[in-house]
LOGU-342337 format. One record per residue (C-alpha): x, z, y; residue in three letters. Coordinates in steps of 0.001 Angstrom, whole numbers, plus 500000, padded with zeros to 6 digits. Layout:
N
XZYala
...
***
This chain:
229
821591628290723766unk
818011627712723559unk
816960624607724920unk
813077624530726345unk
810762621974725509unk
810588620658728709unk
814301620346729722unk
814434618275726246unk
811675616253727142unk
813194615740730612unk
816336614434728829unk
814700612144726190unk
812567610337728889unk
815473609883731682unk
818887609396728847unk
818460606202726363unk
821584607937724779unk
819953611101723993unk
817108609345722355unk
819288607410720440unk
821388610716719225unk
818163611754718235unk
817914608900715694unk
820729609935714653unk
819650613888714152unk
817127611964711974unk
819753609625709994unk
819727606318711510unk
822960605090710892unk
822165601943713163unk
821484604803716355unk
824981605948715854unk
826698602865715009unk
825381602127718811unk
826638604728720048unk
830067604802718678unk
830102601356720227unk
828957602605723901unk
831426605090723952unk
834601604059721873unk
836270602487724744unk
835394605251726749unk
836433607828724723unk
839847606439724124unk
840470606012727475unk
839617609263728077unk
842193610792725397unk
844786608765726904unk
844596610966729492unk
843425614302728176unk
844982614374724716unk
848632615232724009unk
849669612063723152unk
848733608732724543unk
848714607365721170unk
846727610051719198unk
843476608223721488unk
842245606268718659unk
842745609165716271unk
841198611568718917unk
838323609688719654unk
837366609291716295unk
837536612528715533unk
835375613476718134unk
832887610677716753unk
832817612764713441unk
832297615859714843unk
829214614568716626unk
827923613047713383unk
828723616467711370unk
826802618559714124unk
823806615806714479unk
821395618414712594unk
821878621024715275unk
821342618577718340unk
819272619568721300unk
818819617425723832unk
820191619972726834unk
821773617601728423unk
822682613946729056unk
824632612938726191unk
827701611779727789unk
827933615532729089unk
827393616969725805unk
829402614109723849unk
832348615020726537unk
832357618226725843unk
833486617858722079unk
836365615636723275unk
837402617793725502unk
837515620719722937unk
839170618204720339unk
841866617260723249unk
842664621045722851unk
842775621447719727unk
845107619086719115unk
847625619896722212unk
847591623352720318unk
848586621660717199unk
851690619796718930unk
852251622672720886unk
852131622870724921unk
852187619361726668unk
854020621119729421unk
856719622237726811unk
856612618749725739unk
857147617058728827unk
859999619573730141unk
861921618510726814unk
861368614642727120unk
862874615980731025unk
866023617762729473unk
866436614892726975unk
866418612474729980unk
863513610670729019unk
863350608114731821unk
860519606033730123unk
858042604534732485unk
855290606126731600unk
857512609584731804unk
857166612077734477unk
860994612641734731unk
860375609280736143unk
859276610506739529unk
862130613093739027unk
864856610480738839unk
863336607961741650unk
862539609750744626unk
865677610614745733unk
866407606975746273unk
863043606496747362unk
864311605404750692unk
866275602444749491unk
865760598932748880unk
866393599951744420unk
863346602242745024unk
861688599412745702unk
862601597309743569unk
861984600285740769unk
858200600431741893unk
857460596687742084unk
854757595327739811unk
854109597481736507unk
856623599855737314unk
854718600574740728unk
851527601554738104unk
853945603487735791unk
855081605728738452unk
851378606631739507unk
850538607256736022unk
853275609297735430unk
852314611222738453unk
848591611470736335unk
850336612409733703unk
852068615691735785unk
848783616714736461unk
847217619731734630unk
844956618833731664unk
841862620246733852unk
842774618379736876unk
843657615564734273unk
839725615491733241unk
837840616399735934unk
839577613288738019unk
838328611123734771unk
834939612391734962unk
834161612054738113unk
836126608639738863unk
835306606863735547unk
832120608502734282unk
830811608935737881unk
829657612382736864unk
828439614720739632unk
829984617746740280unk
827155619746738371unk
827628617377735465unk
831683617905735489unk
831045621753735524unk
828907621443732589unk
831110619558730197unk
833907621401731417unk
832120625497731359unk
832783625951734758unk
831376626153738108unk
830842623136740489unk
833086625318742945unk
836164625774740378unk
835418622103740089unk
835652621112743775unk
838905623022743623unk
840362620607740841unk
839774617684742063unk
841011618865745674unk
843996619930743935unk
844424616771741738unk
844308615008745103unk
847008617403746609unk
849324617393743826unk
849193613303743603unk
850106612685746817unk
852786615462746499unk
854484613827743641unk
853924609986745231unk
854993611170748943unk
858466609700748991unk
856920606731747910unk
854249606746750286unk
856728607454753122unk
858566604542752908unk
855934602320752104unk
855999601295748660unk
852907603100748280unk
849948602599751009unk
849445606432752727unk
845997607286751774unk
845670605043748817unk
847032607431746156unk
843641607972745057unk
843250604516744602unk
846326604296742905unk
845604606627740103unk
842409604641739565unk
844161601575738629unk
846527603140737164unk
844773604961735033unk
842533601384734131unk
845851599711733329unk
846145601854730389unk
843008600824728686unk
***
């Protein structure tokens, strides 16, 4: 897509980061260097959620990093670089899913296999029944309490999965979510209303009985999710 002169000048006077990827369009290794070191953290954090794997986040991120640097000669500033940078992670979270196959088939084995891990869905599985008890309670003190909200995250569809990050972490608007993610800021109302459903779904015996505050699975996630980092 073409971009017009003055959406790009829009974008290079309001986005430092965009004028920096333009250094790096013209190779200046000390404009990327920067911004591999504004976004690393954020990146990885990211692919901890998106990616397949929790610990392919490193790997992920940097291979987004080198697909930005290999497609530097064909930037246009279109966009606010986090939205455009975003967008390549998201397509190398993809990728790689399809490399290791279906996280959903993934999951559903570590399930048959009885993978009761605390960061493991199957978690929620094996817990709520007792949900109602004083071991439930016990099971979700402390760390474990963050486990089983991230491995409600974690049950969440890889959409759902990134639009939550990218509008909680990134503080992206809705327009901004629907452009990194090709959709429409209606289709992304809907995922984050349905993220919000299906977490407290999968937390509601917990938030039942207390161990986790009604109304606060939201929260939850967050620091859930900022535990991981």
């Amino acid at each position: 897509m073409t971009v017009t002169e003055s959406t790009a000048l829009r974008y290079q006077q309001s986005d430092p980061d965009v004028r920096l990827m333009l250094r790096v369009r013209d190779d200046d290794a000390g404009a990327f260097a920067e911004l591999v070191s504004r976004y690393e953290g954020r990146l990885v954090r990211l692919m901890r959620t998106i990616g397949p794997k929790a610990d392919l986040a490193e790997d992920l991120a940097q291979e987004t990093f080198l697909r930005v640097f290999r497609a530097r000669k064909r930037y246009e500033a279109g966009a606010k670089f986090s939205t455009w940078l975003f967008t390549i992670a998201g397509n190398v979270a993809r990728n790689s899913a399809r490399s290791l196959g279906r996280r959903k088939e993934i999951s559903e084995a570590d399930a048959g296999r009885g993978d009761l891990s605390p960061s493991s869905p199957a978690l929620l599985t094996h817990n709520a029944p007792d949900a109602s008890g004083l071991m439930a309670a016990r099971l979700v003190e402390g760390d474990e309490r963050a486990s089983v909200v991230r491995a409600a995250v974690e049950s969440l569809s890889e959409r759902q999965r990134m639009a939550m990050m990218l509008s909680r972490f990134e503080n992206m608007s809705y327009q901004e979510i629907a452009d990194t993610m090709n959709l429409t800021t209606k289709a992304v109302k809907s995922l984050l209303s349905r993220a919000r459903v299906n977490l407290k779904e999968k937390l509601e015996p917990y938030i039942e009985h207390g161990v986790i505050e009604n109304g606060a699975a939201d929260q939850q996630a967050t620091n859930a999710e900022r535990e991981i980092e």
